[in-house]
C-alpha positions as CSV (number, residue, x, y, z in Angstrom):
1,X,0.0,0.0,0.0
2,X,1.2,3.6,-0.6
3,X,-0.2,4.6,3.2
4,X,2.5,1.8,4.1
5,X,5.4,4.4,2.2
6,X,8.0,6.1,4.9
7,X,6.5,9.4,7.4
8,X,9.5,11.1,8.2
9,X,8.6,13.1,11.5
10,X,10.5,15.8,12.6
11,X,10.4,18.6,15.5
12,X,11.6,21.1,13.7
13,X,12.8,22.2,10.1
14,X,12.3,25.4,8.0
15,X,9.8,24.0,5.8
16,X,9.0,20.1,4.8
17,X,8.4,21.3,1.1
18,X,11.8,22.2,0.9
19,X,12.8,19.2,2.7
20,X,10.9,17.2,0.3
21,X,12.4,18.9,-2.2
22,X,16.1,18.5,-1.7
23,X,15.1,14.5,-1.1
24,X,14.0,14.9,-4.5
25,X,17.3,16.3,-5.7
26,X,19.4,13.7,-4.0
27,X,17.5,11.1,-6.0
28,X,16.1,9.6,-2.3
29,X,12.4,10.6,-3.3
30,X,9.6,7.8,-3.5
31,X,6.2,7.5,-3.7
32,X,3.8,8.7,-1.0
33,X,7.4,9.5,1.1
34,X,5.8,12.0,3.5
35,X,7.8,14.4,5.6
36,X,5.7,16.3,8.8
37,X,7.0,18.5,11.6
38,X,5.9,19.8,15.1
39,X,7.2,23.5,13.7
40,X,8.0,24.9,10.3
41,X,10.4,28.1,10.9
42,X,10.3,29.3,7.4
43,X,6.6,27.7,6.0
44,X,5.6,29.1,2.9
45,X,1.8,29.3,1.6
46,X,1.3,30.6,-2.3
47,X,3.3,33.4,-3.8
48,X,5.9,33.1,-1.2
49,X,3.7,34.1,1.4
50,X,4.5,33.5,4.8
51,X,3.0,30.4,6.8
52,X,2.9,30.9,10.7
53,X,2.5,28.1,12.9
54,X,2.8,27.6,16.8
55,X,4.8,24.5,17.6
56,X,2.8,21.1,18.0
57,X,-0.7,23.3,17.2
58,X,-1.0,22.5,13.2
59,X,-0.7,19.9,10.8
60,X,2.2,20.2,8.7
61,X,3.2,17.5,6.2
62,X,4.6,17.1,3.0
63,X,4.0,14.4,0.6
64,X,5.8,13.0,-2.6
65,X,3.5,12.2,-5.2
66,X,4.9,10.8,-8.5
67,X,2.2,12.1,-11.1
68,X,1.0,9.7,-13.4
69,X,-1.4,13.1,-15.5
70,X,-0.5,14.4,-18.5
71,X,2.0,17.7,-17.5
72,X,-0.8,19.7,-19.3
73,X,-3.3,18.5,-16.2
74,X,-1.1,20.2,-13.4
75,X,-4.4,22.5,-12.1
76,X,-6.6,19.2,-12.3
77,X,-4.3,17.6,-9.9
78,X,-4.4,20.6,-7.9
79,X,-8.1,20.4,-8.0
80,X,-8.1,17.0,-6.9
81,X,-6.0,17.3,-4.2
82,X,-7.8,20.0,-3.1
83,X,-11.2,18.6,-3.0
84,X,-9.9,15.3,-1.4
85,X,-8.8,17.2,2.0
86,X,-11.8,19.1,2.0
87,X,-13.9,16.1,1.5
88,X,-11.9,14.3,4.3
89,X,-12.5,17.6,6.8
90,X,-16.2,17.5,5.6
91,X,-16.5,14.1,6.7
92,X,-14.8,14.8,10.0
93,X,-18.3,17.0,10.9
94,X,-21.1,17.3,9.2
95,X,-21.9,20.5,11.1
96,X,-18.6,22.3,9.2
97,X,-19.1,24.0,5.3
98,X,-16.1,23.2,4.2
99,X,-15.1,24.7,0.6
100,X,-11.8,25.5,-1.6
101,X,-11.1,28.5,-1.7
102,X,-9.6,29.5,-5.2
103,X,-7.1,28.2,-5.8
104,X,-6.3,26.3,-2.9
105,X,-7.1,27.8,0.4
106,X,-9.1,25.6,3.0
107,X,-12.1,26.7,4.3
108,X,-13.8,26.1,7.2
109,X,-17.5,27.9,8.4
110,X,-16.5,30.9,6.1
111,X,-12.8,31.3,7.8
112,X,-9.4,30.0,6.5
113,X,-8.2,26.4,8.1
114,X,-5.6,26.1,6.2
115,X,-3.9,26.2,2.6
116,X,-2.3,23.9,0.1
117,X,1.2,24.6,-1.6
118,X,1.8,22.1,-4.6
119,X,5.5,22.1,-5.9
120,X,6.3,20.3,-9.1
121,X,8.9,19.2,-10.8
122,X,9.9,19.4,-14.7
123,X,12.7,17.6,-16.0
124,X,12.3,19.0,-19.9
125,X,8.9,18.0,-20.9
126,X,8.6,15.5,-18.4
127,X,6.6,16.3,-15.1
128,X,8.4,14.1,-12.6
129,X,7.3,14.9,-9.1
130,X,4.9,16.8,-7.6
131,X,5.3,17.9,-3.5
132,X,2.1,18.0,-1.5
133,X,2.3,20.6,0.9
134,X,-0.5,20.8,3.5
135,X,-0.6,23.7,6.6
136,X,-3.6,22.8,8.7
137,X,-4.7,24.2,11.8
138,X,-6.0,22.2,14.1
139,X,-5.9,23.4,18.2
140,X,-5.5,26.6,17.9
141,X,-7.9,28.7,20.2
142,X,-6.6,32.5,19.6
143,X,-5.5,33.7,16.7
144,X,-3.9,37.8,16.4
145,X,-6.2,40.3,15.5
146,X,-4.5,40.5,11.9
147,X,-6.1,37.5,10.9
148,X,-9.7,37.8,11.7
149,X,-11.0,35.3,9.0
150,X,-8.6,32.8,10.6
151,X,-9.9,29.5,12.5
152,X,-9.0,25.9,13.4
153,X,-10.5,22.9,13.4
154,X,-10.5,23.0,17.2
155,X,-12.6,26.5,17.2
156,X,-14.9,24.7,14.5
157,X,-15.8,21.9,16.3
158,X,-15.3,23.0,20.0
159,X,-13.0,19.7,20.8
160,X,-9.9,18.4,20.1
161,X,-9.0,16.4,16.9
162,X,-7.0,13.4,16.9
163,X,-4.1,15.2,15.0
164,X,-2.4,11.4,14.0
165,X,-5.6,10.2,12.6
166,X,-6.6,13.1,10.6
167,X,-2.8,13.3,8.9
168,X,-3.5,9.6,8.2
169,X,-6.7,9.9,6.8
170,X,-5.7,13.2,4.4
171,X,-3.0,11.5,3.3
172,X,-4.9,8.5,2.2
173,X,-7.0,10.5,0.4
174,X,-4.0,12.6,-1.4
175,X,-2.8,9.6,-2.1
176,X,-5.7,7.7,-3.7
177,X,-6.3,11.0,-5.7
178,X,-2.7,11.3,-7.0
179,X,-2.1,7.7,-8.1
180,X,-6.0,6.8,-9.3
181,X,-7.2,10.4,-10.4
182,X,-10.3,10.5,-11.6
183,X,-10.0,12.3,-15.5
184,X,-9.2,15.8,-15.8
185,X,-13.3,17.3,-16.3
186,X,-14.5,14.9,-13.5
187,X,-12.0,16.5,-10.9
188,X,-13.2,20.0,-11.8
189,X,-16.6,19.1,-11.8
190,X,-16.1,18.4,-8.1
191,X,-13.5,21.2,-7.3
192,X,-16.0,24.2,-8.5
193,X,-18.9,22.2,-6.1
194,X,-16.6,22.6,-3.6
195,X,-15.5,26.4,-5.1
196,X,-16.1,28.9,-2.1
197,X,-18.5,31.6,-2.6
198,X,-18.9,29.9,-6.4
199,X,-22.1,32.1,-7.6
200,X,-21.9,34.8,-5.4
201,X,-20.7,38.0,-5.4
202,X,-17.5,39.1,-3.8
203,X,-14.9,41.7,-3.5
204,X,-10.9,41.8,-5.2
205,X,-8.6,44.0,-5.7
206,X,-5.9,44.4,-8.6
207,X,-3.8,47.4,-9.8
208,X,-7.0,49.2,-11.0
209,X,-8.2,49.2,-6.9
210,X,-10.9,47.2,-5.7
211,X,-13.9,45.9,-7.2
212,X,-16.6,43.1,-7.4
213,X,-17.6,40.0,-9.4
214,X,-19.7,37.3,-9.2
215,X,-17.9,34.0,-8.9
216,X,-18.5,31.5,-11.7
217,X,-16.2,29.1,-11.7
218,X,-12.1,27.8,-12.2
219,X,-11.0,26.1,-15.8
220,X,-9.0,23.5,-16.3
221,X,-6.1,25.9,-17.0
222,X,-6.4,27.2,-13.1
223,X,-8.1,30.7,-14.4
224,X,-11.1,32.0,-12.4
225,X,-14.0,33.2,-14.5
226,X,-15.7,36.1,-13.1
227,X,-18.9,37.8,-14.2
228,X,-18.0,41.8,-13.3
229,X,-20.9,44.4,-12.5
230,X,-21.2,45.9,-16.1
231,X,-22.0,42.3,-17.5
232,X,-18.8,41.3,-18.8
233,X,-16.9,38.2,-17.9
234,X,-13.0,37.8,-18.0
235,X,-10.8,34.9,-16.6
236,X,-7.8,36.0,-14.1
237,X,-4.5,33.8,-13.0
238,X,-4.0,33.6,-9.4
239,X,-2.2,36.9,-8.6
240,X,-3.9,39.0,-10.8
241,X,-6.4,39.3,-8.9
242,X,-6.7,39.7,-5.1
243,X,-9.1,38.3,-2.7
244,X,-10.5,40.9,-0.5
245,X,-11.6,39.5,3.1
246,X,-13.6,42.4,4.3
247,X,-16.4,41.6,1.5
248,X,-16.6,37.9,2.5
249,X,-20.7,39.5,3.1
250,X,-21.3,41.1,-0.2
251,X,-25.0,40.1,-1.5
């Protein structure tokens, strides 16, 4: 079985991406390796953002996937990753919404869990590995006033979690995804069910200032289609255009 695959567990390291990584580069990778730690000093969420953690309080793990897609079906992986954690936290209480935030964002009752970073790895044309990053959190009970859409899976469901049992049943499901994906319209079917705030209208932000749009739906290409207030619609790569938090209530 691929569960049965190595779980390197560590106390501390900088960031188990990059730890998976350089396995990677020294030719020591295999499938469904997984690397975890107590504390990631130098985390990293999308577009070298900055993932905080308090020691022992998330779930942080890693996992080498050897993709078995066509390279062109890099944001259906992505998709399918995605929806198989959320459908695993989903599962965990059927109290919780739990959505996908675009592209990859967990999300929990309308806050932020947790967030996926998916590394891959080109070799020419060839799409050799891909490393499954995964920052959830899990007992927090106070997060700083600069993250006010913030939450854990603790505050959610006003108990603990059994942290080992949840990394062990997310990484089944990453797993299953990776090495028996389902085809490349099938897996965005499901990510846009699971799409958060997927029909509604909500607030960004791009070079132009801030603005709103009706959500309609991510393409297979990773674009979001948006429907903006004058009628039009236009697709945007992540980064072009910027979730604003503050309009999480827009009708």
């Amino acid at each position: 079985m691929l569960s049965d695959s190595p779980i390197i567990e560590l106390d501390s390291i900088d960031s188990t991406n990059k730890y998976a990584m350089q396995l990677i580069d020294a030719n020591k990778a295999r499938q469904g390796l997984t690397i975890t730690a107590r504390n990631q000093t130098g985390g990293r969420g999308q577009r070298g953002r900055v993932w905080l953690d308090m020691p022992g309080q998330s779930l942080l793990m890693s996992i080498i996937i050897l993709p078995v897609r066509e390279i062109q079906e890099q944001f259906a992986f992505n998709a399918s990753i995605a929806t198989a954690v959320a459908n695993v936290l989903q599962n965990t209480s059927r109290n919780w919404q739990v959505h996908v935030k675009w592209p990859n964002d967990i999300i929990v009752n309308d806050k932020k869990a947790g967030g996926i970073l998916i590394e891959n790895v080109l070799r020419g044309s060839k799409w050799t590995h891909s490393v499954v990053g995964l920052g959830l959190n899990v007992k927090q009970e106070h997060f700083p006033d600069t993250l006010p859409f913030a939450t854990s899976l603790k505050l959610a469901l006003g108990e603990n979690i059994d942290m080992v049992r949840l990394r062990n049943d997310i990484r089944e499901a990453i797993l299953m995804c990776a090495t028996t994906p389902p085809p490349a319209g099938k897996a965005m079917e499901e990510y846009n069910a699971r799409l958060y705030r997927r029909g509604q209208k909500q607030a960004f932000s791009d070079t132009s200032g801030r603005w709103s749009a009706t959500i309609i739906g991510a393409h297979n290409d990773g674009t979001l289609e948006l429907k903006r207030e004058d009628g039009t619609t236009a697709t945007y790569q992540h980064g072009q255009a910027e979730w604003v938090w503050e309009s999480v209530d827009v009708k």
